[in-house]
N, C-alpha and C positions, 0 to 999 in steps of 0.2 A: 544525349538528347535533353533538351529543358524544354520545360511549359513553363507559361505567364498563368497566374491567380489574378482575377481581381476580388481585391477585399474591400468592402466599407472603411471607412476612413476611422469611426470607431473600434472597428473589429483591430483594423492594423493598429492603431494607440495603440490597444491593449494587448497584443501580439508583442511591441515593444515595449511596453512599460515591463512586461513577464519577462521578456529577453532579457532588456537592462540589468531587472533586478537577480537572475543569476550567472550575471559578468558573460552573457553569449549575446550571439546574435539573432535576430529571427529566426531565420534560416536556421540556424542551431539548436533553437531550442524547439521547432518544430519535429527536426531529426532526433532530439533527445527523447522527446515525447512520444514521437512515433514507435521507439523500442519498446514502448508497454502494453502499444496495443495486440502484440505479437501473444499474452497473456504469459504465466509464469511456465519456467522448464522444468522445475521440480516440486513436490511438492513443499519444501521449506521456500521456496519462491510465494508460490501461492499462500501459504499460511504465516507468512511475515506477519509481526505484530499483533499475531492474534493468541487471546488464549481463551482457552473454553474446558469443553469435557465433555462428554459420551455421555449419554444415558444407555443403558442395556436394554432397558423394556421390561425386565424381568423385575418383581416384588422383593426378590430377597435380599439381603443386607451382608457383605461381608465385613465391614466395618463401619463405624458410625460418619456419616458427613465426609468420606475419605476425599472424593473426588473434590466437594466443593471446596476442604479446605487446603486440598491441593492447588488450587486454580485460583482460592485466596493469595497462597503463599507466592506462585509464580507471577499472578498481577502485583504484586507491592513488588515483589522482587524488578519487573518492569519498569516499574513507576520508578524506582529508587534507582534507575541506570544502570543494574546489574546483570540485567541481560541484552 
């Protein structure tokens, strides 16, 4: 079964000018797109690209700055394309 869209004449430019530019077609790059809204399957899906750190809540100190400078090391590490 297919349905017809009508779309504004600027919506579709820009519908194709995105298509163009990653070598698909509308239609394609709609279907590409569509696969994300489905949200991530695991949680390294969901947590792509991201770094951070826990806070516990609690006051005490097992070591000094550990986590921030953990989450330093992993963002340069990042940045420098080594993860």
């Amino acid at each position: 079964m297919s349905h017809i869209l009508e779309l504004p004449d600027e919506l579709y430019a820009a519908l194709q000018a995105a298509a163009d530019a990653s070598g698909s077609t509308p239609l394609g790059w709609i279907a590409a797109h569509l696969e994300h809204v489905e949200g991530p399957r695991t949680l390294a899906d969901l947590f792509v690209g991201r770094v951070g750190r826990i806070q516990s809540g609690g006051t005490e100190r097992w070591s000094e700055e550990c986590g921030a400078k953990f989450t330093d090391y992993v963002d340069a590490k990042r940045r420098g394309g080594c993860l």
